[in-house]
N, C-alpha and C positions, 0 to 999 in steps of 0.2 A: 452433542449426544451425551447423554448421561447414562453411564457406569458404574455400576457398587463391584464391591467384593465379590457376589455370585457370579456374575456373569463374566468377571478376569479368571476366576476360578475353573469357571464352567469352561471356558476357553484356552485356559491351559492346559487341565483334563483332557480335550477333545485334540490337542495339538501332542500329546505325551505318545502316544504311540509312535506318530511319525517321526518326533523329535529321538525315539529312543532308535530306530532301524536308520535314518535319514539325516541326524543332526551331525554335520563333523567332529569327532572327537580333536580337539585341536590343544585342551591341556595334556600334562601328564607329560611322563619319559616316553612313555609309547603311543604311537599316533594308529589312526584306523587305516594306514596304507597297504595295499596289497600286492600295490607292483613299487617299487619304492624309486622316484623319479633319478635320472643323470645327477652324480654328483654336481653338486655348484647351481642346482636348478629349482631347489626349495629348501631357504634358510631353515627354516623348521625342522626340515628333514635331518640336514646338516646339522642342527644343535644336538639333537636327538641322538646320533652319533656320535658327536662328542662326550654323550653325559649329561647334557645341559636338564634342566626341567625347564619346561614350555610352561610358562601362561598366557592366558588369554586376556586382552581386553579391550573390552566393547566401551568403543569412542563416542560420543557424542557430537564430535565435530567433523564436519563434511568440506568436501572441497579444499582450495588452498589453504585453509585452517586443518584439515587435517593432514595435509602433506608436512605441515610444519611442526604439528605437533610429532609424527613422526619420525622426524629428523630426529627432536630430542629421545625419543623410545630406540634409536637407531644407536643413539651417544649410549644409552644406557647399556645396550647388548655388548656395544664394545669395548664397553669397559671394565667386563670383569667374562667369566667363563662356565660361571656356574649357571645362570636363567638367565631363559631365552625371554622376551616380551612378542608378542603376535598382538598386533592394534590391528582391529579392523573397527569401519565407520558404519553405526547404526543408525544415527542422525535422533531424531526424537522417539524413534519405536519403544517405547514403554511398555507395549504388549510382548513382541519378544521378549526383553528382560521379563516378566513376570512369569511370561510361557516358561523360559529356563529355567529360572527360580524355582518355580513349584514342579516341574518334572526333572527335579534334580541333578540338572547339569547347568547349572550359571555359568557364568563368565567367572574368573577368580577377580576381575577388579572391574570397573567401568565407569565412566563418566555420565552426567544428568545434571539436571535444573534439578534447583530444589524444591518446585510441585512435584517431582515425578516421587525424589527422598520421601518426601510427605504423603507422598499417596502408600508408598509401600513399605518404610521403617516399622510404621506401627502393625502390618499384616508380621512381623520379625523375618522380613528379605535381607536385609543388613545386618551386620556384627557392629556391635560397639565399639567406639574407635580410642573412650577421655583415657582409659590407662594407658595405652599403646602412644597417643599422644604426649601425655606426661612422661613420659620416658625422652621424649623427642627432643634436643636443644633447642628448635626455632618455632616450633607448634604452641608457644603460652595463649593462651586466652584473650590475653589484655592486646598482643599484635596485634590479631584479626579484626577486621572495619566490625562493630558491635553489631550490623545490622547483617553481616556474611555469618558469624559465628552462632547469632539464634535462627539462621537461616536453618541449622545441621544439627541443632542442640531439640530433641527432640522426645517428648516422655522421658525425661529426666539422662538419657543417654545423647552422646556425639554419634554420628553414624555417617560425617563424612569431611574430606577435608576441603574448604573453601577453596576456589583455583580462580576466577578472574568475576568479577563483577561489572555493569551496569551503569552508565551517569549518561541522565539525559538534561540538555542545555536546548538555548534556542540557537539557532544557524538561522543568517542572513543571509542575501544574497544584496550585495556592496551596489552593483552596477543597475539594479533596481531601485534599489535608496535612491542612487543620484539622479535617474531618470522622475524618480514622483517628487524629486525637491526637499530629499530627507539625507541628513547629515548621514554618509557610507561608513560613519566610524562612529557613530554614537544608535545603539540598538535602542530598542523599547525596554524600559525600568519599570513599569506597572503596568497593571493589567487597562487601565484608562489608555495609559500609552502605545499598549497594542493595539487596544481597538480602533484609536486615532489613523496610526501606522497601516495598519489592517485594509481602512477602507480609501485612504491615498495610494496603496499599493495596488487595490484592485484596476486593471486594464479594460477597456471595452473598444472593440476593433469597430467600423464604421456602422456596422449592421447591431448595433447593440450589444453583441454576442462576448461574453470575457474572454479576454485571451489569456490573462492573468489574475491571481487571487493571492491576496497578501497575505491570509493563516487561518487557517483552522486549526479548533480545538481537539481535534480528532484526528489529525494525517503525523505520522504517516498510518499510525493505528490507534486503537481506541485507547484514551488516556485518564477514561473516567474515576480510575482509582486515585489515580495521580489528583487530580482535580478537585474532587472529595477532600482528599487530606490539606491540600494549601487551603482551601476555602476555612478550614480549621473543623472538620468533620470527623467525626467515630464512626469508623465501619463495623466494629465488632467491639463484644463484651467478652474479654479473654477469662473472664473465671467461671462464666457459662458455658463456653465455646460456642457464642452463636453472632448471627448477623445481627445488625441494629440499626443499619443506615435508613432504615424509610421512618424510625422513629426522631434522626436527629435534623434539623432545620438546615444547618451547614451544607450537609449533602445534599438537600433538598432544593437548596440556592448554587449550589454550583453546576443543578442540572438546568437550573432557568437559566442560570448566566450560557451555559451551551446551549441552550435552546435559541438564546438570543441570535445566534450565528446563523439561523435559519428565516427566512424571512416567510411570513404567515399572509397567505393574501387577504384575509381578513383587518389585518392589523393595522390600520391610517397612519401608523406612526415606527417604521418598524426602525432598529437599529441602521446607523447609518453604514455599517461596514458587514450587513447579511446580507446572505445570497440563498437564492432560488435553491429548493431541496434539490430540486433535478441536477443544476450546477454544480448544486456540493457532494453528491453523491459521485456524478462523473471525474472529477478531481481527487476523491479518494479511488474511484476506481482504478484511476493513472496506474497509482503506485504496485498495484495485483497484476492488471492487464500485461499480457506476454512476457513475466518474468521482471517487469521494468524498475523494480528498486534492486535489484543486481546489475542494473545496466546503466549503460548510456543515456538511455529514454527514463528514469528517473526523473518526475516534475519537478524535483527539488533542481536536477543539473542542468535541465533545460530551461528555466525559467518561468516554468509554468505558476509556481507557488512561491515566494519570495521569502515569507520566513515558515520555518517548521521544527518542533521542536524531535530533536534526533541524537542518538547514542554516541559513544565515544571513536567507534570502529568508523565511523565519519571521516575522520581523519587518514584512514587507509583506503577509506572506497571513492574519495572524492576525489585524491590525485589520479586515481586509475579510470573512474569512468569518466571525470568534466575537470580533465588536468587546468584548461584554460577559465575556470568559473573562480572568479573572486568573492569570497564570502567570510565570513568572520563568526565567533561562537560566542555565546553571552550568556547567565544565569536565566531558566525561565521566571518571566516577569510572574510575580504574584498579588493576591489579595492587598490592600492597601492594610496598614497593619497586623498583619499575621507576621509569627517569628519566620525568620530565614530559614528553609529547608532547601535539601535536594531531592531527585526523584534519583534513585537508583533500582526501582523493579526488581530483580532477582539475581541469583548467582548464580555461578555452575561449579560444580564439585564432585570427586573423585570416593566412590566408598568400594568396601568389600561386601560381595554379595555372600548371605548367608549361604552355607554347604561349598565354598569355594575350596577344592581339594588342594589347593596351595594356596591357602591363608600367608603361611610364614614368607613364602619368596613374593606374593602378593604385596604385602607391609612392607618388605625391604628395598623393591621396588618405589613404591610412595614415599619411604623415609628418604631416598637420593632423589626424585624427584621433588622435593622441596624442601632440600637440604640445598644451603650452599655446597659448592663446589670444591674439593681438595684444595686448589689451588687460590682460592678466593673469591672466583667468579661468581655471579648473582646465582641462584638455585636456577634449575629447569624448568619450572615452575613462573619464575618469575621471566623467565626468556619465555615463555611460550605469550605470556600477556604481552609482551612486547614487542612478539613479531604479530599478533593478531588487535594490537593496538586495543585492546580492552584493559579494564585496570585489576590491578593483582588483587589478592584476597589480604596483603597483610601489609598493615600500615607501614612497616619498616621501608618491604620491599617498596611501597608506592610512592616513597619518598625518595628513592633513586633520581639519581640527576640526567638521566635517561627519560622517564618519563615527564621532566617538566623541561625537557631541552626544546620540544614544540611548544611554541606559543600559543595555539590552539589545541592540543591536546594538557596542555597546563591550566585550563580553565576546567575542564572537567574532572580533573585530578585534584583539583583544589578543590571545587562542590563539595566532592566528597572527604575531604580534610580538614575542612573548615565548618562543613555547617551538619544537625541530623538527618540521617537520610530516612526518609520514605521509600518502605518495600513493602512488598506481597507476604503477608504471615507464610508459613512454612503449616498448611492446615492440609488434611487429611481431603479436604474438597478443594483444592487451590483454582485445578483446572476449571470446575466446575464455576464456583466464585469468577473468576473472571471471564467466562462465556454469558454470566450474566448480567454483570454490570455492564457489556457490550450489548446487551440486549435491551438493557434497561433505556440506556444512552439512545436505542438508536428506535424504541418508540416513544421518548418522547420529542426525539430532531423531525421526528414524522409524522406527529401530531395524533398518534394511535393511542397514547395514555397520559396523561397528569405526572410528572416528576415520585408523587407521593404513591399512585398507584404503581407507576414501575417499580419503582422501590421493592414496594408491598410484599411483590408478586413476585421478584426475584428475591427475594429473604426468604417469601416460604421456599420455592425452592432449593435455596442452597441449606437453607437448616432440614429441611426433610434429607437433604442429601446426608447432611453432617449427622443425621440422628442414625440413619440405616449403617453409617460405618462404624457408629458405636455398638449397635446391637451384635453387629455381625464382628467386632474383637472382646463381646461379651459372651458370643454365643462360641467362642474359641477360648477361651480360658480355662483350661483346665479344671 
């Protein structure tokens, strides 16, 4: 669905009443309570009584990631007497925060991907962070991974602080290898090698029917971006601001090489390791169907799919849902001379929302959260990557001997330490840009358009996009 500026606008307008009679006041000394709960029965309350100043801030992280990040907001309260911290989990709601934002009650601090930064830095929802950072001992420039820090460096301003990034590898599955007669401790090195691997992997039970599929270019989700850049592709002309990919030939070959994975009844000759759209469309479905990449029933734990290329947090979901699955993690195989990259997709990071009525206890907040510890210990910051098994935002921390004590979580912390990473620009249409290259990708695996027309068609759209958000911060400038 696509969204300009009017219509978040329009929607926060139309949410501004309710938000102002209905929305909890939950910063501030004084809260909107009228019967005020049993001592002991709302911390909140209880700070408040103390003296404390309450902030607020809206999480981004759901589930046992946010129980955990809350332990460390928990170290925080109790460790000094002045602000209290209130974490509540929004998950991806964007719209909220913008509804708050413009009906002038935000959150004082909150967490986001850096599409969401990019969508709204430039509307001015964010405060500037580079002086307040330069004052900071651990916050230099040069720490942060190069591709986290112009994740948040945005119109000439910082607007937020890097907290855990992204590295995706390939993941085997060992006890498949040895069943198609392929060495369980040697992966695929090129993309010739996957495809070899790819169609020995593939299973067919008596009736024809697959039981198993060695890889897709696309599972667990669409990776077309990724794939563009190893092919050695330009997606964009960053002194224009606009898309370029249906003009450059790289992108243009790395949608045929994924189309190959499709097999065309037409075709006398098809690739020896394609499969039937219908097959490959069911096998991506796996992963959506009833929740099953948070479960058990994950094609990846079950054996359904044998290799697939997947993130770092692998390493914490794989002993909890297919403790008994032997598998291994490997650099994704690439183009045959292209330079070594990694794919690292996006960050998440921590800003202050513009009009946030405790800015100051907001910052002092974030400065102990990614500050080391009095005593020595790694910052909060860098324990939160740690218990959610994602890798930190700053090289120092990421070179802990914690995060390379796993042998499999040390291959994906190396990706990103050793080679440049490939990410998503930090662009005012982020979301947009990649709903389309998912669209683009997936007619031409279905024979609806030509690689060059998908392209085409999803460039104009995302630069119409990109043109409407310039108007509309031109049609605001004072």
């Amino acid at each position: 669905m696509q969204r300009t500026y009017f219509s978040w606008a329009a929607a926060a307008l139309g949410c501004a009443f309710v938000l102002f009679f209905l929305w909890p006041v939950r910063s501030g000394t004084v809260l909107a309570v009228f019967v005020p709960p049993a001592p002991g029965a709302d911390p909140e309350w209880e700070a408040v009584q103390q003296g404390r100043t309450v902030i607020t801030y809206w999480n981004r992280a759901q589930g046992h990631e946010f129980d955990m990040h809350k332990e460390l907001v928990d170290e925080f309260n109790k460790s000094q007497d002045r602000i209290y911290v209130h974490s509540i989990s929004i998950g991806w709601r964007i719209e909220k925060l913008l509804t708050a934002i413009s009906s002038g009650a935000p959150p004082d601090v909150c967490s986001m991907d850096q599409q969401a930064l990019a969508q709204l830095a430039p509307q001015g929802c964010f405060i500037p962070l580079e002086e307040w950072m330069a004052k900071q001992p651990n916050m230099s420039k040069e720490d942060f991974f190069p591709h986290m820090y112009e994740a948040v460096y945005i119109d000439g301003h910082v607007y937020g602080i890097p907290t855990t990034t992204d590295v995706y590898c390939l993941l085997w599955n060992k006890a498949a290898f040895r069943k198609a007669g392929l060495d369980p401790e040697r992966p695929p090195k090129t993309l010739k090698e996957l495809e070899e691997y790819a169609q020995k992997l593939t299973v067919r039970n008596a009736s024809g029917g697959i039981e198993q599929i060695g890889f897709l270019p696309w599972l667990p989700w669409d990776f077309t971006y990724m794939w563009g850049n190893f092919f050695g592709g330009k997606w964009f002309d960053p002194d224009n601001s606009i898309v370029v990919a249906a003009q450059d030939p790289n992108i243009v070959r790395s949608l045929e090489w994924q189309r190959s994975w499709i097999r065309d009844p037409a075709d006398p000759n098809p690739a020896p390791y394609s499969l039937d759209k219908d097959v490959a469309q069911a096998f991506y479905n796996g992963f959506s169907a009833g929740g099953a990449y948070f479960s058990a029933t994950n094609p990846f734990y079950t054996g359904k799919v044998a290799m697939i290329h997947e993130g770092e947090w692998q390493c914490t979901f794989v002993p909890k849902y297919a403790p008994n699955l032997e598998w291994g993690v490997a650099p994704i195989p690439q183009p045959e001379g292209a330079p070594p990259m990694c794919y690292s997709g996006s960050c998440v990071l921590d800003g202050v929302p513009a009009g946030s009525k405790h800015e100051k206890e907001a910052l002092e907040f974030l400065a102990w959260f990614y500050s080391q510890r009095p005593d020595g210990r790694p910052s909060p910051a860098s324990d939160f990557a740690y218990m959610i098994h994602n890798v930190t935002g700053r090289r120092s921390e990421a070179a802990q001997e914690r995060f390379s004590g796993d042998p499999k979580f040390r291959v994906f912390v190396n990706e990103l330490m050793t080679k440049p990473a490939v990410y998503y620009p930090s662009i005012p249409v982020g979301r947009q840009f990649a709903d389309e290259c998912q669209k683009a990708r997936e007619y031409v695996m279905f024979g609806a358009k030509e690689p060059e027309q998908a392209l085409a068609d999803s460039q104009r759209m995302v630069n119409a996009d990109w043109d409407r958000v310039r108007e509309t911060k031109v049609a605001k400038t004072p």
